[in-house]
C-alpha positions in Angstrom: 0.0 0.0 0.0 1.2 3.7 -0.3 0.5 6.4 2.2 0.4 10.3 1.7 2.8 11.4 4.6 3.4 15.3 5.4 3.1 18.4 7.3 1.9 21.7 7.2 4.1 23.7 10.2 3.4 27.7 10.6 5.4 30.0 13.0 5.1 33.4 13.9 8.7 34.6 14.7 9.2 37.7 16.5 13.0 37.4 15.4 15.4 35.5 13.1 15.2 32.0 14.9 18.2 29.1 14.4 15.5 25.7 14.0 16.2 22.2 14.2 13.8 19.9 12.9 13.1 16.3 12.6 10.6 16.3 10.0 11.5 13.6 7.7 10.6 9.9 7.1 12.9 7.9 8.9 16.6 7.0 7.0 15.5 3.3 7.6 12.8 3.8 5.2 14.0 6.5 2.5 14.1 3.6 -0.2 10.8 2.8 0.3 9.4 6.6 -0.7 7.6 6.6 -3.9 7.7 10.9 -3.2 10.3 12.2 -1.6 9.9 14.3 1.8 11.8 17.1 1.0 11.1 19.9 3.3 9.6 23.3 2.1 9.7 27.1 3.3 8.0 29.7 2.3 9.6 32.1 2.6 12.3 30.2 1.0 15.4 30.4 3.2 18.7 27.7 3.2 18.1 24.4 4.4 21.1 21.7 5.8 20.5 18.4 7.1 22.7 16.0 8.8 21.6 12.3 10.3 21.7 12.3 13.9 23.3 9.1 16.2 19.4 7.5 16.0 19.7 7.5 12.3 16.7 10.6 12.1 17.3 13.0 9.2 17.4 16.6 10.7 17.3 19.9 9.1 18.5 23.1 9.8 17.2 26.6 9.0 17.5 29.7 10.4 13.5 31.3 9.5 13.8 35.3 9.3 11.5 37.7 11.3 8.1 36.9 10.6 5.7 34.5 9.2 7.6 31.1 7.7 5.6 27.8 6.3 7.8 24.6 6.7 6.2 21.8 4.7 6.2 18.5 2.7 3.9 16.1 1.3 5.5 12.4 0.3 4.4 9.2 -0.7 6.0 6.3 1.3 5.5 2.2 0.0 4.3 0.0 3.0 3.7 -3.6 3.4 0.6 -2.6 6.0 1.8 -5.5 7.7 0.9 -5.7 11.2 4.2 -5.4 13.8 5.1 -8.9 14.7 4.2 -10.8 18.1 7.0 -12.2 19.5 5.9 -13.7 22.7 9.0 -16.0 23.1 11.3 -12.9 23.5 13.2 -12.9 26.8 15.1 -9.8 28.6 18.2 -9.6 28.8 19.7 -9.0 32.3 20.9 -5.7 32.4 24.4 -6.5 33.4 24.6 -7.9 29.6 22.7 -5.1 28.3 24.8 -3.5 25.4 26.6 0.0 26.2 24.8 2.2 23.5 21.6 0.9 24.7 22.5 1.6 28.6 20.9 5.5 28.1 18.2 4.2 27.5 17.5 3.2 31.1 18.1 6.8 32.2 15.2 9.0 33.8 14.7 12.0 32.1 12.8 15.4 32.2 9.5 13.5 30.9 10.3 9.9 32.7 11.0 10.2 36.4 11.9 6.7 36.8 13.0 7.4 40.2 9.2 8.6 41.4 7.9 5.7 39.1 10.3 2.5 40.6 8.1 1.7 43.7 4.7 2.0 41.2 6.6 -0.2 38.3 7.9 -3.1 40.4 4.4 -3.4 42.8 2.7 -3.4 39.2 5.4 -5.9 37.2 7.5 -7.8 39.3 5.5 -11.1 39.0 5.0 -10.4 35.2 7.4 -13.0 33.1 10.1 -10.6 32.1 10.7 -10.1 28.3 7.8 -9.4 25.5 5.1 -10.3 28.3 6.5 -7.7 30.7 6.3 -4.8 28.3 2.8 -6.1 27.1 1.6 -5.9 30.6 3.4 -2.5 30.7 1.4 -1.2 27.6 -1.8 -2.7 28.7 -1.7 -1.2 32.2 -1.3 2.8 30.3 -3.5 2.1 28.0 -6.6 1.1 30.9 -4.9 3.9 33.0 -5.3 6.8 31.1 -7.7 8.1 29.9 -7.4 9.8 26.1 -8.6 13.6 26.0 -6.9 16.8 24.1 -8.0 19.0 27.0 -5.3 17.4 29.0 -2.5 18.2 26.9 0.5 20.5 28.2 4.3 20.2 26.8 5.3 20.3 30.5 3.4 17.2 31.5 5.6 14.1 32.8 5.1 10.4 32.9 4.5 11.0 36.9 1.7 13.4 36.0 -0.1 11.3 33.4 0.2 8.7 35.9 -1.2 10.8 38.9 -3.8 12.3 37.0 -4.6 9.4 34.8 -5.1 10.9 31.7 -3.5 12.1 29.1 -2.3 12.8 25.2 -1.0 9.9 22.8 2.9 12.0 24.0 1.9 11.1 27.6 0.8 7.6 26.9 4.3 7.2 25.6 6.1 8.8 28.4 4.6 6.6 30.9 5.1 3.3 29.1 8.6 4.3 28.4 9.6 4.8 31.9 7.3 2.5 33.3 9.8 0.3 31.1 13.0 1.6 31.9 11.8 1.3 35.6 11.9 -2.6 34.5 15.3 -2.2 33.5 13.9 -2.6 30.1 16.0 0.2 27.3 13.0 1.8 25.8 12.6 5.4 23.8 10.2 7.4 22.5 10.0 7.8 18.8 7.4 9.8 17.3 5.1 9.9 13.8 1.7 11.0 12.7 -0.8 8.7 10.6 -3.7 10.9 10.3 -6.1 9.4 7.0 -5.2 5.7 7.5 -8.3 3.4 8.1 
């Protein structure tokens, strides 16, 4: 199947304002874009991109005082194959766990995995570890929270969403991923929109 991927981004800048942006279709999947993603500014201003170390595509512009559109339309190939299940997938113990994938156990500014320990292990400690763990994981957020746009805020953490018990698809995320790493099992967030499929 082929899907229409794309954007339509408008800011308001009071100033000229350096921008970073990870806009593109993943480098794992540029070979399978019928239309490439390339990204657009009007007004038209210099665009350079470099891959960062997670293998995303990342442009950078500097958008002059004013109004600026960023934007792309694409056409990417895709089987429409569900992800796998994997249910025999173990954990590995995280004294084995590989070095680039050790950050990935960290707390951060959205995952408190120090406030969210004690609520992870009462929760998962019986759970066999590997794929069931993180499938118990995902189906604990996803009867904890509650969906609603009215609770959205870019300052909300993983202990919030969890406290309040509800949340945006961004919050979801945040308290599965350290609900996870809480497990001492690496996760991240990776992000992507899919707004006209089924």
């Amino acid at each position: 199947m082929q899907l229409r991927v794309g954007y339509e981004l408008v800011f308001d800048c009071p100033q000229a304002v350096p921008m970073m942006l990870a806009v593109n279709v993943h480098s794992t999947r540029r070979n399978d874009l019928v239309v490439g993603d390339d990204l657009r500014t009007d007004p038209m201003v210099p665009v350079s991109t470099y891959l960062d170390r997670f293998h995303n595509i990342c442009s950078r512009i500097v958008a002059p005082p004013g109004r600026i559109t960023l934007s792309s339309s694409a056409i990417v190939r895709d089987s429409g194959e569900a992800d796998p299940v994997c249910p025999w997938v173990g954990q590995v113990p995280v004294e084995r766990l590989p070095d680039d994938s050790l950050i990935f156990l960290l707390g951060s500014r959205y995952c408190e995995t120090d406030r969210l320990s004690p609520v992870a292990w009462s929760l998962f400690n019986n759970t066999a570890p590997g794929w069931h763990r993180v499938q118990a994981i995902c189906d604990f957020v996803h009867g904890h929270l509650t969906f609603g746009y009215e609770h959205a805020r870019p300052t909300k953490t993983a202990w919030e969403a969890y406290e309040q018990a509800n949340g945006v698809c961004r919050d979801f995320t945040h308290l599965a991923v350290a609900l996870c790493r809480c497990m001492n099992i690496p996760a991240r967030y990776c992000t992507g929109y899919v707004s006209d499929v089924g």
